[in-house]
C-alpha positions in Angstrom: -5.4 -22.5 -14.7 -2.3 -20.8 -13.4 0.3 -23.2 -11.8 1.9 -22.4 -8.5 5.2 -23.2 -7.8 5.9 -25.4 -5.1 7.5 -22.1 -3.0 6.0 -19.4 -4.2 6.1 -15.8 -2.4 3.2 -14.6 -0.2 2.1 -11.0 0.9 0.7 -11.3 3.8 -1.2 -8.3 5.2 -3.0 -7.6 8.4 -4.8 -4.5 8.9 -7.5 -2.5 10.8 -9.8 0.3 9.3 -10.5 3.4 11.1 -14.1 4.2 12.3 -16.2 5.7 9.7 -13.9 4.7 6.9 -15.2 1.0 5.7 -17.2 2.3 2.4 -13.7 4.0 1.2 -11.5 0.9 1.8 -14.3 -1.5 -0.2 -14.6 0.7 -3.3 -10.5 1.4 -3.0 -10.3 -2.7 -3.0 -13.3 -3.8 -4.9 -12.8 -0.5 -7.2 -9.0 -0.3 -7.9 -6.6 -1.8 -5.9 -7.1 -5.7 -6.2 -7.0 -5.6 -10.2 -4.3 -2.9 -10.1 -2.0 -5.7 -7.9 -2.7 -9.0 -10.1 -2.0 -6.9 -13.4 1.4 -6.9 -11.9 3.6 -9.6 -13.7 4.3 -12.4 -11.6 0.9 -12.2 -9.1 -0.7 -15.2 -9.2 -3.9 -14.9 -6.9 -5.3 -12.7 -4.1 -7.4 -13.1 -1.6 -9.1 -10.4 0.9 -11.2 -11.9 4.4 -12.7 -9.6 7.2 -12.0 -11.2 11.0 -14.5 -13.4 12.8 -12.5 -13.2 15.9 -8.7 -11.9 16.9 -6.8 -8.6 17.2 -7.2 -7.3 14.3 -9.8 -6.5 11.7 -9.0 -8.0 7.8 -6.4 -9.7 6.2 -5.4 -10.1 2.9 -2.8 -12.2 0.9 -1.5 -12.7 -2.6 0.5 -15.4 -3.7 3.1 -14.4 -6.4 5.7 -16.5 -8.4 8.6 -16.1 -6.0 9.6 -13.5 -2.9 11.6 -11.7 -5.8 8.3 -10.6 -7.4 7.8 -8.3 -4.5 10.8 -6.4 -5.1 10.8 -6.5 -9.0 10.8 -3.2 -11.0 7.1 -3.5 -11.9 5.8 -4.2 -8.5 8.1 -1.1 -6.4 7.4 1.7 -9.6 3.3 0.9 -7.9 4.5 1.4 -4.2 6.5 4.6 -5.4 3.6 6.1 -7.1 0.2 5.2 -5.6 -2.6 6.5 -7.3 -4.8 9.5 -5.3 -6.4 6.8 -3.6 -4.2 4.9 -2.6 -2.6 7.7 -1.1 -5.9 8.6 0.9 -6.3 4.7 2.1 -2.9 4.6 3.3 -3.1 7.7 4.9 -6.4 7.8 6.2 -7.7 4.5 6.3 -5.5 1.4 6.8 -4.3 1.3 10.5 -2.3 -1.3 13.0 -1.3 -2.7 9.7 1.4 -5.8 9.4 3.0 -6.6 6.1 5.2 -9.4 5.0 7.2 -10.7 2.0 7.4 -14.2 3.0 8.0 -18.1 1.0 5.1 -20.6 1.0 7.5 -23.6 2.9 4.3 -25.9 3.0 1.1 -26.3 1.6 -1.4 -29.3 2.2 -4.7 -29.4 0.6 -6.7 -29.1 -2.8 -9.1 -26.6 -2.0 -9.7 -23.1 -0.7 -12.0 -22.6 2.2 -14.9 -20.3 3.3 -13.3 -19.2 6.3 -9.4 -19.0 7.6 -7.8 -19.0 10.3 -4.2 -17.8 11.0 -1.7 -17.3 13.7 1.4 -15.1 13.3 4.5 -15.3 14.9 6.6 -12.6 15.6 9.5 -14.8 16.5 10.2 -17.8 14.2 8.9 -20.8 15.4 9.8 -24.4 15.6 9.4 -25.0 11.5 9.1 -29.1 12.7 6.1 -28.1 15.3 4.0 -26.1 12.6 4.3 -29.2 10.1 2.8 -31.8 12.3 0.3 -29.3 13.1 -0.4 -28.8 9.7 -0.1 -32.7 8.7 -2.7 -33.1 11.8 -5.1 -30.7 11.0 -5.4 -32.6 7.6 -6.7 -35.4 8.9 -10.3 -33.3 9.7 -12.2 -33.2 6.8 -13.8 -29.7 7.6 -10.1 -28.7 7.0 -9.8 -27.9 3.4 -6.3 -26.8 3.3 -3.3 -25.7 5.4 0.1 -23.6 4.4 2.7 -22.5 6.3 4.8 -19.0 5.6 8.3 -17.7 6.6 9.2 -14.5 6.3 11.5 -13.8 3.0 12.5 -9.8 3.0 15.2 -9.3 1.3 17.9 -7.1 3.7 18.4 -3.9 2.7 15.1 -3.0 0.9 14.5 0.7 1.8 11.1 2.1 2.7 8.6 2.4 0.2 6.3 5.4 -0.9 2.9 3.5 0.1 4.7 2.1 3.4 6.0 5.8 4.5 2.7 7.3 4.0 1.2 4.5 6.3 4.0 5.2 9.1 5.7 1.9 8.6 4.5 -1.7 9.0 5.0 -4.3 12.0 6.7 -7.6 10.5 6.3 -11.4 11.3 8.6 -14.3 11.2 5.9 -16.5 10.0 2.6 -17.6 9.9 0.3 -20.5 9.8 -3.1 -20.5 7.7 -5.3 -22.9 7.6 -8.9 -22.7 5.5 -12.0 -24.5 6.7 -15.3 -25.3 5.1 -17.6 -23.6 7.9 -17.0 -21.2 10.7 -17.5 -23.6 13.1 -14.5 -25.8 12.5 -12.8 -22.4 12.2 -13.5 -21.4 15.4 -12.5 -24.5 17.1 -9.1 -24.9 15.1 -8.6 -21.4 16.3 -8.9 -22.4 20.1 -6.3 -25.9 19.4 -4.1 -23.2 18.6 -3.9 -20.6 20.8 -3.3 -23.4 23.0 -0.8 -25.2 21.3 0.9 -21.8 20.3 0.5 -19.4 23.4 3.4 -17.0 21.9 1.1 -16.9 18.2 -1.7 -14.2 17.3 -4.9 -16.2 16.5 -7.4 -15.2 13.9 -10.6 -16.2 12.8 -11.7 -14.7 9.5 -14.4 -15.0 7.1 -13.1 -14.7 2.7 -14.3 -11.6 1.6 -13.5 -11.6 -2.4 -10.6 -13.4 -4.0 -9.3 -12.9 -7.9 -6.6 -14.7 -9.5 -4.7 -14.0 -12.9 -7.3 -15.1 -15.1 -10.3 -13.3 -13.8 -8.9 -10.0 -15.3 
């Protein structure tokens, strides 16, 4: 099994589908692009869910060896030349979509859940306030993990091909993810905090596929 570092980079990715269009985006995932991403060097694991509950429809995260990962020469040659159809999903496809580098600052937990839930902040947080959360979610047994992310893009980075031909990307500060066993427990996490976090945009979604280094 692949080790993690203790901060690795994330790519955390929100997105819609248009109407009509959710056959194309599951053959371009299941079909091409998830292998194509963790043959990159440096991706460690990636995971794709489909929302429950929340303002937007899927999300999707790899975890890589560090933020620089996401701007190394092997990763931007792919976002400068998407294949055909990557071109078409970005066009025609992906909508409302968010995308972050961003540093794993906390993770608590063995295991990977059946369901997630995640609220993203467009203005930092208190980084003290999301650890107890996190420490205190722990404590529930349906919880089987919890991670907190800050964003980590590097200044400077221009535009890339894939995020031109999407019309540019919304950005967070950071996030807050936290896996359960059942969608129950996900659901009422999901209510503690959008109270606790009024300012936060609360999620509730169910893991699609995941595939990690040594699966290909």
């Amino acid at each position: 099994m692949t080790s993690v570092p203790a901060q690795p980079g994330i790519l955390a990715i929100w997105h819609d589908c248009r109407p009509g269009r959710a056959a194309d985006l599951e053959a371009w995932f299941q079909g091409e692009h998830l292998v194509e991403r963790l043959a990159v060097p440096g991706f460690l694991y990636g995971r794709r869910h489909q929302a429950i509950s929340g303002g937007v429809g899927y999300f999707n995260f790899y975890v890589v060896d560090e933020p620089d990962v996401l701007i190394s020469a092997p990763y931007l040659e792919r976002l400068e030349n998407p294949t055909p159809m990557t071109r078409y999903i970005m066009s025609e496809v992906f909508a409302n979509t968010s995308r972050t580098v961003c540093r794993r600052t906390m993770r608590r937990g063995a295991f990977r859940g059946a369901f997630a839930v995640t609220a993203r902040f467009d203005q930092a947080p208190d980084a003290g306030v999301l650890a107890v959360q996190i420490e205190t979610l722990m404590q529930d047994m349906q919880v089987a993990a919890g991670e907190i992310w800050s964003a980590a893009t590097p200044a400077g980075v221009s535009l890339t091909r894939e995020e031109q031909i999407r019309g540019g990307d919304k950005k967070i500060e950071a996030a807050l993810m936290v896996d359960t066993l059942r969608q129950t427990d996900a659901e009422r996490i999901a209510e503690q905090l959008t109270k606790s976090f009024p300012g936060g945009d609360v999620g509730v979604f169910q893991v699609l596929c995941q595939i990690g280094g040594g699966d290909i």
